[in-house]
KOLGU-4560 file (N, C-alpha, C; in nm, 3 decimals, padded with zeros to 5 digits):
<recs>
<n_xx: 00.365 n_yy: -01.117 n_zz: 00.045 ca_xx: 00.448 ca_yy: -01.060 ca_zz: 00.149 c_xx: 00.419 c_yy: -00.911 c_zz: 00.157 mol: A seq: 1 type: UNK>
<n_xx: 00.412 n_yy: -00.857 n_zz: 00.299 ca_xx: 00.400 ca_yy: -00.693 ca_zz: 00.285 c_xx: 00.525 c_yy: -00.654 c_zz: 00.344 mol: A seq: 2 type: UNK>
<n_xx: 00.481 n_yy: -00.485 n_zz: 00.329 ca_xx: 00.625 ca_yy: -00.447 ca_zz: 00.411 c_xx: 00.507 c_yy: -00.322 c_zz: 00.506 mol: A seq: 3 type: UNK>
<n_xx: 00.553 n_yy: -00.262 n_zz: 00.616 ca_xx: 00.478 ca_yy: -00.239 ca_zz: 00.712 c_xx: 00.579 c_yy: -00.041 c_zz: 00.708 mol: A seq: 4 type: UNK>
<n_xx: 00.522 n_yy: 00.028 n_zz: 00.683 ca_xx: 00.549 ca_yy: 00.194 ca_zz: 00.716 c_xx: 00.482 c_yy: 00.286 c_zz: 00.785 mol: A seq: 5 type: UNK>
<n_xx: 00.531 n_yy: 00.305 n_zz: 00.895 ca_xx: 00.482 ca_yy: 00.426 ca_zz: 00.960 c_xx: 00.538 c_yy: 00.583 c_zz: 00.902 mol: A seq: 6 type: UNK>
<n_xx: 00.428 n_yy: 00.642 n_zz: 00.912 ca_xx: 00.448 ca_yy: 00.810 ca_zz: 00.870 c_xx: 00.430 c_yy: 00.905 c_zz: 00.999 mol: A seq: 7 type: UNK>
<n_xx: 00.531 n_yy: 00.991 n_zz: 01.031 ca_xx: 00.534 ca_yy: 01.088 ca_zz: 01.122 c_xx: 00.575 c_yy: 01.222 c_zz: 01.063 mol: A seq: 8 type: UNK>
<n_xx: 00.550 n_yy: 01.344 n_zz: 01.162 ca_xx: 00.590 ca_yy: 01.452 ca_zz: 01.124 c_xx: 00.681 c_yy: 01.484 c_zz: 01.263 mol: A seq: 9 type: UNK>
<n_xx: 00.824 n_yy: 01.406 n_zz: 01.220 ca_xx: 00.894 ca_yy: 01.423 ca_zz: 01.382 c_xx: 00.965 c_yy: 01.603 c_zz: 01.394 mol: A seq: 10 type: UNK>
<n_xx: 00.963 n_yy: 01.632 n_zz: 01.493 ca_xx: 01.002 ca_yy: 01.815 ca_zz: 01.535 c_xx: 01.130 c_yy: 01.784 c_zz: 01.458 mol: A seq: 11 type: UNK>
<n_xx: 01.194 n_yy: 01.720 n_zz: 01.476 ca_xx: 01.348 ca_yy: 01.734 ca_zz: 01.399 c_xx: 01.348 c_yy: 01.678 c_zz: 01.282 mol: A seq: 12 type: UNK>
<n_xx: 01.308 n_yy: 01.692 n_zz: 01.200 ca_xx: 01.329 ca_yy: 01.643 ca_zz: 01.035 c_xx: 01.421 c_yy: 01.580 c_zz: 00.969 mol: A seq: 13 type: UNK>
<n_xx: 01.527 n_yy: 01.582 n_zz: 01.019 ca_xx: 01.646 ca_yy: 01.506 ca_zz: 01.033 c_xx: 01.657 c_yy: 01.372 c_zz: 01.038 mol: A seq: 14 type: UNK>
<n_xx: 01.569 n_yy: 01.387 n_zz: 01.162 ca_xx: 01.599 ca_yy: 01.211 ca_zz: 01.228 c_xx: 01.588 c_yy: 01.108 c_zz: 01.096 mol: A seq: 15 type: UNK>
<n_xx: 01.715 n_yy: 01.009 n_zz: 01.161 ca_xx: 01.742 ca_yy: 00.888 ca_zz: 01.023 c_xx: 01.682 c_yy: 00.764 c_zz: 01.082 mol: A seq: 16 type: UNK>
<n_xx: 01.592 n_yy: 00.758 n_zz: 01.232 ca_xx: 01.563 ca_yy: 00.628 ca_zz: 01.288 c_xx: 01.454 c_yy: 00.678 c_zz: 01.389 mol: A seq: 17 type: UNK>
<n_xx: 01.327 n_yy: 00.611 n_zz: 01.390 ca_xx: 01.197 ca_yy: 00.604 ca_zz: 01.462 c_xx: 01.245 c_yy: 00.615 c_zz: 01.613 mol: A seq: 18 type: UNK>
<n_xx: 01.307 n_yy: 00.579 n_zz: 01.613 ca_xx: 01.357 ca_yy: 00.511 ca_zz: 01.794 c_xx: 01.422 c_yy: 00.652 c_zz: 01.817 mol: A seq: 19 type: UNK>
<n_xx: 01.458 n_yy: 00.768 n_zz: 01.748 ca_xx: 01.512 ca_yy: 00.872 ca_zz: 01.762 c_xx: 01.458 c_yy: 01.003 c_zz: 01.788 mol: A seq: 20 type: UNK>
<n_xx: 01.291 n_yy: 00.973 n_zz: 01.782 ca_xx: 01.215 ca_yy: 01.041 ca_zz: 01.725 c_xx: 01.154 c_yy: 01.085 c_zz: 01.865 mol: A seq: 21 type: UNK>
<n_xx: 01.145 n_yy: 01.237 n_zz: 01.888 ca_xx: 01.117 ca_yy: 01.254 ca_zz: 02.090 c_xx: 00.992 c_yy: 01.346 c_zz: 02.052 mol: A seq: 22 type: UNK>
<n_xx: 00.972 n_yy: 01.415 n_zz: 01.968 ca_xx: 00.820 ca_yy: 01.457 ca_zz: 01.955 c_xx: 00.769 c_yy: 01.478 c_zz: 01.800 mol: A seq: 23 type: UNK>
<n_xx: 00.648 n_yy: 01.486 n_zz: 01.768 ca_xx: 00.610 ca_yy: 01.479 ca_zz: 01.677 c_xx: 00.497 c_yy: 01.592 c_zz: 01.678 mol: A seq: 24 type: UNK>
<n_xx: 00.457 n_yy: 01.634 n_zz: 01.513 ca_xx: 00.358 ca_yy: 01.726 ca_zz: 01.479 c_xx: 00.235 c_yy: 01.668 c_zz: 01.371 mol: A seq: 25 type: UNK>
<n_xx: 00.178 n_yy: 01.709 n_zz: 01.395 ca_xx: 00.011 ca_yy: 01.649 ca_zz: 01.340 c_xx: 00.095 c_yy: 01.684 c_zz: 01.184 mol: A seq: 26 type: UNK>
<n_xx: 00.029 n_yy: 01.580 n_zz: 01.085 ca_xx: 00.094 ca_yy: 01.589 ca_zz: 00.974 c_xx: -00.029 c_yy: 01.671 c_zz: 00.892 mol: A seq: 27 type: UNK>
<n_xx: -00.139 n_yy: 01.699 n_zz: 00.962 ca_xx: -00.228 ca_yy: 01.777 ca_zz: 00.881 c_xx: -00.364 c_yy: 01.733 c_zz: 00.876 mol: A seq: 28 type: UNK>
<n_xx: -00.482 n_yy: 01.829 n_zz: 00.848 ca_xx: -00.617 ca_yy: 01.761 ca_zz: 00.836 c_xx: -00.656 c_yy: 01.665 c_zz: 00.788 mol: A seq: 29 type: UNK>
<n_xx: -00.726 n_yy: 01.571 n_zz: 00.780 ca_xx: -00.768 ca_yy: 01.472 ca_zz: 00.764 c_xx: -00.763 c_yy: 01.432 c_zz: 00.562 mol: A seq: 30 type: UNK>
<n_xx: -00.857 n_yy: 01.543 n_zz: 00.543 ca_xx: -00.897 ca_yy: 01.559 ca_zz: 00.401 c_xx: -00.741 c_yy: 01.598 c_zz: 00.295 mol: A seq: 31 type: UNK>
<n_xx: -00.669 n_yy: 01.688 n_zz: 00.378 ca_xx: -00.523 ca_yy: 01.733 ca_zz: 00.346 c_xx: -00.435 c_yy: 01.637 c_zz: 00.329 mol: A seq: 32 type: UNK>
<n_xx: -00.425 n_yy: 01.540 n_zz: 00.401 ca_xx: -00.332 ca_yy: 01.376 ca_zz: 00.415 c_xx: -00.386 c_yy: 01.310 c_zz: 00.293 mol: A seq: 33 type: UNK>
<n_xx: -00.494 n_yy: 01.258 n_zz: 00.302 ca_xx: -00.564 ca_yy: 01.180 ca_zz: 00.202 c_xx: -00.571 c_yy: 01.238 c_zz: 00.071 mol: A seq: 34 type: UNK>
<n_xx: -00.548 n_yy: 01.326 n_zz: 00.029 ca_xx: -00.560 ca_yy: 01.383 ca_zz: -00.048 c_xx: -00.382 c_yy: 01.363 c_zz: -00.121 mol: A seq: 35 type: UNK>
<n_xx: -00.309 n_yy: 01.456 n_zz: -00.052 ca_xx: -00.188 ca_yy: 01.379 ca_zz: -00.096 c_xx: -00.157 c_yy: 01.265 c_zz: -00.143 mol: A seq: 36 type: UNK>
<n_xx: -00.157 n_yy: 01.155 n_zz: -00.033 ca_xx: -00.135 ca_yy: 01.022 ca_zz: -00.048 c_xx: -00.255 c_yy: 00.976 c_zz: -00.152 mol: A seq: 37 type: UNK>
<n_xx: -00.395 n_yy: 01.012 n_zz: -00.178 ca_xx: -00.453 ca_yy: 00.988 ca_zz: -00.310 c_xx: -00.406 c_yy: 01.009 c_zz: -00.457 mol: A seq: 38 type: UNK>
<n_xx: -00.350 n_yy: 01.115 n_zz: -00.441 ca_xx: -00.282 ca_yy: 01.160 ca_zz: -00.529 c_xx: -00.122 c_yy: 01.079 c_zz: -00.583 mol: A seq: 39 type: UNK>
<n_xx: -00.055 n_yy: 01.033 n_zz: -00.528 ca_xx: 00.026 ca_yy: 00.952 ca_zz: -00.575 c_xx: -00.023 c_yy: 00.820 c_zz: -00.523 mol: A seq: 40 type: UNK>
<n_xx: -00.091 n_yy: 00.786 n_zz: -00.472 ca_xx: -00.151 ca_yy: 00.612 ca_zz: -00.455 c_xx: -00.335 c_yy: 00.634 c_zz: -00.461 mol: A seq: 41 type: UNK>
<n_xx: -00.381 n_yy: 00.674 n_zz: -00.578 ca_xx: -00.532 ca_yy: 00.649 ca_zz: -00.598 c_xx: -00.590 c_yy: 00.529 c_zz: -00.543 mol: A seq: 42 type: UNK>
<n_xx: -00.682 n_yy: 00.603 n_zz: -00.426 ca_xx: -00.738 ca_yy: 00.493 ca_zz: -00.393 c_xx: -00.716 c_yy: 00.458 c_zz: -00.254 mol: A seq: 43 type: UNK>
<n_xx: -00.629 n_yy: 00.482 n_zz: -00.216 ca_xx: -00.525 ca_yy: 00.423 ca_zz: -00.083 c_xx: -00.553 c_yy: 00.394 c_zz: 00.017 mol: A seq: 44 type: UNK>
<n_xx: -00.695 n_yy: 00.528 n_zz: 00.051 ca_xx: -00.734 ca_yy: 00.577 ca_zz: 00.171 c_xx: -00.906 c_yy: 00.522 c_zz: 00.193 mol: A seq: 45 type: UNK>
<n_xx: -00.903 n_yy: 00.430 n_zz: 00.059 ca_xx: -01.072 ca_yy: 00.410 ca_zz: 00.041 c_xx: -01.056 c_yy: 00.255 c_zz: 00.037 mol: A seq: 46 type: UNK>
<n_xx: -00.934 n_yy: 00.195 n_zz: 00.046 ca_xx: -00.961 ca_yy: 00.059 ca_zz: -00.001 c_xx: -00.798 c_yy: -00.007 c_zz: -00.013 mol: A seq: 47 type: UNK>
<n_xx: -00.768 n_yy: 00.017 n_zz: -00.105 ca_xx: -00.599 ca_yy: -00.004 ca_zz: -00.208 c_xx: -00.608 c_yy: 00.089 c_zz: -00.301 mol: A seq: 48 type: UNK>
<n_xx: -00.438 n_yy: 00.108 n_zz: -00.335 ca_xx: -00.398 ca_yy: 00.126 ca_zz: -00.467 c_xx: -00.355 c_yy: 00.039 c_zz: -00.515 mol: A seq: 49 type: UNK>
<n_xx: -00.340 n_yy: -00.024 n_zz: -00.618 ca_xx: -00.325 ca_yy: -00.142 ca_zz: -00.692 c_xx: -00.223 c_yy: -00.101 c_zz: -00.823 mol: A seq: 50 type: UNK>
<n_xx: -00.076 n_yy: -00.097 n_zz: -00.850 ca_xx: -00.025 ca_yy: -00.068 ca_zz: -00.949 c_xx: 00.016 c_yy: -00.259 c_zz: -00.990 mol: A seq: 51 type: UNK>
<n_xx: -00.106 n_yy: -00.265 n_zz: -01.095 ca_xx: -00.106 ca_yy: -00.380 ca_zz: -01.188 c_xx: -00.047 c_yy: -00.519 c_zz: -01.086 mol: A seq: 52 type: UNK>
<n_xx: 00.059 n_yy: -00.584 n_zz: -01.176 ca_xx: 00.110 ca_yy: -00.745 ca_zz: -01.066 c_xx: 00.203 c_yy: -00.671 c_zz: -00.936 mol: A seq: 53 type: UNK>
<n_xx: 00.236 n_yy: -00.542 n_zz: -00.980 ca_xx: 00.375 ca_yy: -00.527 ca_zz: -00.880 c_xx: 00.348 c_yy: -00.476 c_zz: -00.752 mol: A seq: 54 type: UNK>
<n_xx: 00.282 n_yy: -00.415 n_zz: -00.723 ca_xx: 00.212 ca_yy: -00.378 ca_zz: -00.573 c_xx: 00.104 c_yy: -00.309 c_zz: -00.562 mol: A seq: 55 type: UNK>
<n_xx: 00.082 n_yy: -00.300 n_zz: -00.430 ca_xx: -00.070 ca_yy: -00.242 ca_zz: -00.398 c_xx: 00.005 c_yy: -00.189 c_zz: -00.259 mol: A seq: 56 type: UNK>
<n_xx: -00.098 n_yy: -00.069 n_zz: -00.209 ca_xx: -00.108 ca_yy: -00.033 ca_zz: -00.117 c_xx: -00.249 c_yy: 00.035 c_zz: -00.006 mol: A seq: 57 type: UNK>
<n_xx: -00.210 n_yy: 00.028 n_zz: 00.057 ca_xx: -00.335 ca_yy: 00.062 ca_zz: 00.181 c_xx: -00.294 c_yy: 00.162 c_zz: 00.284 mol: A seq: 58 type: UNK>
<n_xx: -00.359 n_yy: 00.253 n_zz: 00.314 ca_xx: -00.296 ca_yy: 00.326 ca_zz: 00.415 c_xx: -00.432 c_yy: 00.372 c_zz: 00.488 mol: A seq: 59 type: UNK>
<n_xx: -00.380 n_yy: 00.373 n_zz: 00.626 ca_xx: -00.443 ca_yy: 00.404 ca_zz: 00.761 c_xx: -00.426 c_yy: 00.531 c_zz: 00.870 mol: A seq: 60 type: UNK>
<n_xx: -00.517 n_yy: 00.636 n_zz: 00.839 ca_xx: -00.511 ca_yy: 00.735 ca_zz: 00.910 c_xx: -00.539 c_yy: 00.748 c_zz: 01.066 mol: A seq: 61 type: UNK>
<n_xx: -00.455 n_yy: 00.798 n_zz: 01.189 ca_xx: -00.481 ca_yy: 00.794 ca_zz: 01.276 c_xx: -00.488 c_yy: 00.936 c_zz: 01.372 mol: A seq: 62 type: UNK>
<n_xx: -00.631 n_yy: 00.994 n_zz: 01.379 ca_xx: -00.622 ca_yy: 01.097 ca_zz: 01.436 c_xx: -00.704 c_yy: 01.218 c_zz: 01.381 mol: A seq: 63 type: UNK>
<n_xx: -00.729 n_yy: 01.315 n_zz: 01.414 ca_xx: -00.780 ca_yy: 01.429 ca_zz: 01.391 c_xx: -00.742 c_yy: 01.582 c_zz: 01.435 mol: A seq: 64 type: UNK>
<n_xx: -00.674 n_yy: 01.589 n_zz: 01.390 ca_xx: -00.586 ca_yy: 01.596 ca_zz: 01.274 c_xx: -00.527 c_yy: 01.481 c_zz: 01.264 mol: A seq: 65 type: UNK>
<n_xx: -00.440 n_yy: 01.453 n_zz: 01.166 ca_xx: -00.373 ca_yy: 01.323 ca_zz: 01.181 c_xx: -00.260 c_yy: 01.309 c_zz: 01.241 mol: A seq: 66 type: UNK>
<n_xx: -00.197 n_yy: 01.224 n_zz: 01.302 ca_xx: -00.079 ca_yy: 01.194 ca_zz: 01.404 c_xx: 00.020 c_yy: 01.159 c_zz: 01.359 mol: A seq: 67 type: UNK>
<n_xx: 00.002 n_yy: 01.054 n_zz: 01.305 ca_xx: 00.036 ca_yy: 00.945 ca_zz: 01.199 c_xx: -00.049 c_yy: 00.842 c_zz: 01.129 mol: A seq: 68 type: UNK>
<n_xx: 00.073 n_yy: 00.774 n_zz: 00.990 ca_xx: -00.026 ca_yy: 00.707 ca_zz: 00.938 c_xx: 00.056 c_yy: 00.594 c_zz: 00.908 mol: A seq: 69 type: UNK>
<n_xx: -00.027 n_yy: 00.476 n_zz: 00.871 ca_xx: 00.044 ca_yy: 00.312 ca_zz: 00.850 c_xx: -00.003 c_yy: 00.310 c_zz: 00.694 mol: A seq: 70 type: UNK>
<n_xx: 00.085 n_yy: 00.263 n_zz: 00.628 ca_xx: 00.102 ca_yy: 00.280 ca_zz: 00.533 c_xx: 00.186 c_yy: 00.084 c_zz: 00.512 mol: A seq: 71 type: UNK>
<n_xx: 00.064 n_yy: 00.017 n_zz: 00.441 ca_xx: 00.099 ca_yy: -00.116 ca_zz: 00.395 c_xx: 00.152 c_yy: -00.149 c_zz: 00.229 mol: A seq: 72 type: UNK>
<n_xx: 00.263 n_yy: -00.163 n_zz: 00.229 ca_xx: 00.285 ca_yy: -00.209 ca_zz: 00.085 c_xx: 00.327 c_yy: -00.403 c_zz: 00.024 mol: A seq: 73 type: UNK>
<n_xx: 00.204 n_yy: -00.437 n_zz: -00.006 ca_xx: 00.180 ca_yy: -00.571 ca_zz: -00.052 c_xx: 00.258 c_yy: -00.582 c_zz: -00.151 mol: A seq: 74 type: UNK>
<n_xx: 00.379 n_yy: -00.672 n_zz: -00.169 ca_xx: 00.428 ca_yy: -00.711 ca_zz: -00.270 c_xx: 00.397 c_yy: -00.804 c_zz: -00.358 mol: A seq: 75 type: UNK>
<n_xx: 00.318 n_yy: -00.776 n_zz: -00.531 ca_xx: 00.264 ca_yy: -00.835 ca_zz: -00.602 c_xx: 00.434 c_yy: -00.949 c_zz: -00.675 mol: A seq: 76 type: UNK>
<n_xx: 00.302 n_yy: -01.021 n_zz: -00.772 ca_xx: 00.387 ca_yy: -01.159 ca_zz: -00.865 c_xx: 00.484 c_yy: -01.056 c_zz: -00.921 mol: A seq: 77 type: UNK>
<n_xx: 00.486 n_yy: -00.947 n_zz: -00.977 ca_xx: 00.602 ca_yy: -00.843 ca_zz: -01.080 c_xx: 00.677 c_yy: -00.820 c_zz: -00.996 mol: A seq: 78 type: UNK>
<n_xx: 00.677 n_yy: -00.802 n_zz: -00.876 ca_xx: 00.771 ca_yy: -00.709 ca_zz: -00.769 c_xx: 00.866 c_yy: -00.795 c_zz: -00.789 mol: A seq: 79 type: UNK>
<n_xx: 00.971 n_yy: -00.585 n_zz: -00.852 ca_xx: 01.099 ca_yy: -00.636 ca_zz: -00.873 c_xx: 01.190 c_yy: -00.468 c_zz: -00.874 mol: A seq: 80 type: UNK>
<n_xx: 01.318 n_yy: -00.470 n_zz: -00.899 ca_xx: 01.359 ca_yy: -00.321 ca_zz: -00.880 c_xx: 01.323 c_yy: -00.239 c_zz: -00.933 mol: A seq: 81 type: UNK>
<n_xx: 01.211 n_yy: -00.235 n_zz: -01.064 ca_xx: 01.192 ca_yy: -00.127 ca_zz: -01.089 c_xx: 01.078 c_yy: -00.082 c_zz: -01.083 mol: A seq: 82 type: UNK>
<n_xx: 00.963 n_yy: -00.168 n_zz: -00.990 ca_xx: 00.869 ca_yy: -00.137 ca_zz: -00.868 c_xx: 00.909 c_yy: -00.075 c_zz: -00.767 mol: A seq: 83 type: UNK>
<n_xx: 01.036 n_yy: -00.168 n_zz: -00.685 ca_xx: 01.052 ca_yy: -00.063 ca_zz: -00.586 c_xx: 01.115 c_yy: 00.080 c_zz: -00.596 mol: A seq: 84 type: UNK>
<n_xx: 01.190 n_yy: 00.092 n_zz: -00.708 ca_xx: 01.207 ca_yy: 00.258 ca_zz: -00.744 c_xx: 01.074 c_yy: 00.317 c_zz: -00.782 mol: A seq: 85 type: UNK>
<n_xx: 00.979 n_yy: 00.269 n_zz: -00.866 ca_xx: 00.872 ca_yy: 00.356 ca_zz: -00.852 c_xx: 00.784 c_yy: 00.395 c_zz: -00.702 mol: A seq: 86 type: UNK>
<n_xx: 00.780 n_yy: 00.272 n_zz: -00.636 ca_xx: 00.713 ca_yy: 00.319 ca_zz: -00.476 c_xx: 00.795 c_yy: 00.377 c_zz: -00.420 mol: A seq: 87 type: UNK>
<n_xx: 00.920 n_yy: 00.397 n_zz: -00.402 ca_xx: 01.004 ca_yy: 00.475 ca_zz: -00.358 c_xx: 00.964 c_yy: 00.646 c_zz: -00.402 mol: A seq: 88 type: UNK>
<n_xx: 00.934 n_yy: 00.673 n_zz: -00.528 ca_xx: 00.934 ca_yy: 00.803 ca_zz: -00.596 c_xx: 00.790 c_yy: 00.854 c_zz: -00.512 mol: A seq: 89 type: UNK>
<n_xx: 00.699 n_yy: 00.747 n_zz: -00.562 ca_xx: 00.587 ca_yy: 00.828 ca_zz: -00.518 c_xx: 00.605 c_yy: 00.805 c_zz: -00.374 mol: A seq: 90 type: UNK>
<n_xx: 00.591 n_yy: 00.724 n_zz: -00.264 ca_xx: 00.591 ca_yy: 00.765 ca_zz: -00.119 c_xx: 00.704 c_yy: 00.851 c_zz: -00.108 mol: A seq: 91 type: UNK>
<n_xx: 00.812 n_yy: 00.929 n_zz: -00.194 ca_xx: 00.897 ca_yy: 01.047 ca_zz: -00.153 c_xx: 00.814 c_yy: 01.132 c_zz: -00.167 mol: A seq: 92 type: UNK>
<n_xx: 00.743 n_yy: 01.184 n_zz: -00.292 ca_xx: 00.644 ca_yy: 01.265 ca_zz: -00.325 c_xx: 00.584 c_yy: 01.303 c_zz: -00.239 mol: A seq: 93 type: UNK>
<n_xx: 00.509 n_yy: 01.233 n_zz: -00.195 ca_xx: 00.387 ca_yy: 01.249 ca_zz: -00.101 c_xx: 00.458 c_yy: 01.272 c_zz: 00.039 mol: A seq: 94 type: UNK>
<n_xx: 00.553 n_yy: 01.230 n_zz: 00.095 ca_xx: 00.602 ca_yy: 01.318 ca_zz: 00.207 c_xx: 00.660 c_yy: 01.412 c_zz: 00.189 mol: A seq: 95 type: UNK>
<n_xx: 00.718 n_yy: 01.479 n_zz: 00.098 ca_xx: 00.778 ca_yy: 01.590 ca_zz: 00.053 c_xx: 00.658 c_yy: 01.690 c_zz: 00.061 mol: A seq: 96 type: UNK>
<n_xx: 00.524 n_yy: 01.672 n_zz: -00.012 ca_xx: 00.417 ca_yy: 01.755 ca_zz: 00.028 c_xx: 00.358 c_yy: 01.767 c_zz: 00.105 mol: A seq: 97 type: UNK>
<n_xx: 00.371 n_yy: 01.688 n_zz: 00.256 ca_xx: 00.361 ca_yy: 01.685 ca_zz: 00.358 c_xx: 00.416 c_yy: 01.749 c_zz: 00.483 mol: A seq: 98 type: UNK>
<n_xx: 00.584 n_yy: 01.750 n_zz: 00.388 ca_xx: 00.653 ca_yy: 01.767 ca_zz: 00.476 c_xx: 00.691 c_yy: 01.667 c_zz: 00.607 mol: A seq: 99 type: UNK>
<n_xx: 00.648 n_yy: 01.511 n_zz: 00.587 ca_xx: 00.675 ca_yy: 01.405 ca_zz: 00.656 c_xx: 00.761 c_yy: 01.282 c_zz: 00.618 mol: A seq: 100 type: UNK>
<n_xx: 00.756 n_yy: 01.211 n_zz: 00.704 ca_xx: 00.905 ca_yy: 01.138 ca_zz: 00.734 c_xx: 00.823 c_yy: 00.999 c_zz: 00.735 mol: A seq: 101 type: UNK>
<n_xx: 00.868 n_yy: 00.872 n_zz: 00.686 ca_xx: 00.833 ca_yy: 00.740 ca_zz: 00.618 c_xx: 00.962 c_yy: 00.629 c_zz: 00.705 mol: A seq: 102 type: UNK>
<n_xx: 00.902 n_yy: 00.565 n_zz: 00.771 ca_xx: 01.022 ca_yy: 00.482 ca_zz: 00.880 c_xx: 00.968 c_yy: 00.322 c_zz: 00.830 mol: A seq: 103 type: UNK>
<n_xx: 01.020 n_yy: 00.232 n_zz: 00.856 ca_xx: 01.035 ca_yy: 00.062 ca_zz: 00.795 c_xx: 01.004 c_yy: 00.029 c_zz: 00.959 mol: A seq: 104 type: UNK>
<n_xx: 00.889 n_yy: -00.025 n_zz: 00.961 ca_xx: 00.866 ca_yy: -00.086 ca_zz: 01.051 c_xx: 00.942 c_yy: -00.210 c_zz: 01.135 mol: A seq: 105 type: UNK>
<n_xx: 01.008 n_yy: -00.281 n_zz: 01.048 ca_xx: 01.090 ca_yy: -00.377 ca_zz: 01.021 c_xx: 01.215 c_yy: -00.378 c_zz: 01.115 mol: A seq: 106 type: UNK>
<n_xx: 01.286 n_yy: -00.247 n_zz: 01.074 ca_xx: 01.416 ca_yy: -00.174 ca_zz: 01.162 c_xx: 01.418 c_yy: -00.066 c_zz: 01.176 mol: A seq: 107 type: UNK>
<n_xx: 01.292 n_yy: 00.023 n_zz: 01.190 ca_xx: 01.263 ca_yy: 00.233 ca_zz: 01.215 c_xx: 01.336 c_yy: 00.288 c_zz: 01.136 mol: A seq: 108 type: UNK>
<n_xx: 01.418 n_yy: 00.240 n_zz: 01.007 ca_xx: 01.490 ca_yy: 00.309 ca_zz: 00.936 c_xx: 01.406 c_yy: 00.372 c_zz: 00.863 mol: A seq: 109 type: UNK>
<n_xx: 01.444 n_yy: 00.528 n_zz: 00.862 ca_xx: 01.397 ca_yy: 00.629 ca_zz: 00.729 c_xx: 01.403 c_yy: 00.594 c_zz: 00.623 mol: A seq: 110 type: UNK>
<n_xx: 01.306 n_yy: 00.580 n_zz: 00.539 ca_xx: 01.298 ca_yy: 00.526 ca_zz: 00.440 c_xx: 01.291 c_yy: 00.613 c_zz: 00.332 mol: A seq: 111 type: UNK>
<n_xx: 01.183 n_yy: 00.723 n_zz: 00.359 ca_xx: 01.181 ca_yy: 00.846 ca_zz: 00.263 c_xx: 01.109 c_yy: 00.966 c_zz: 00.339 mol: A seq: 112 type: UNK>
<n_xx: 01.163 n_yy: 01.087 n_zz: 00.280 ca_xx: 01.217 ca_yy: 01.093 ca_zz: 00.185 c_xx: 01.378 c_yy: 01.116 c_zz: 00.235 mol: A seq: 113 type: UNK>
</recs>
């Protein structure tokens, strides 16, 4: 099973829902994004990150600079709560150094940070 995340850099930082969201800012150079998100998900941007049975992830850059990004999290055989508090920490991380905003494809809810 996956779960499906879009990443934006919406003008109001605030916003708690995608559907709320009326303009957006390039979240940064290409090499600058990937680099982040490498950094707490090794790998991410080349293939997967793979943390052991409990998940993996993949993420998809769109743009130049980047616009946004899709961000897939595969739920492994371990996935359990104290997987999803760790993917929680690091995708906070990594938008915090971004300075971007993480929405649930599912229902546009903000997810992190």
């Amino acid at each position: 099973m996956s779960f499906d995340i879009i990443i934006l850099k919406p003008t109001d930082p605030a916003v708690d829902d995608i559907s709320a969201v009326e303009d957006v800012i390039p979240l940064g150079a290409t090499d600058i994004v990937s680099k982040v998100f490498n950094h707490s998900f090794p790998g991410c941007t080349e293939g997967a990150f793979i943390s052991g049975n409990d998940f993996s992830v993949e993420l998809m850059l769109s743009g130049e600079p980047v616009e946004s990004a899709h961000l897939t999290l595969q739920f492994g055989k371990s996935w359990a709560d104290k997987s999803e508090r760790n993917f929680q920490v690091l995708l906070a991380e990594a938008c915090r150094a971004l300075g971007v905003v993480a929405f649930a494809v599912s229902d546009n809810s903000r997810i992190a940070p």
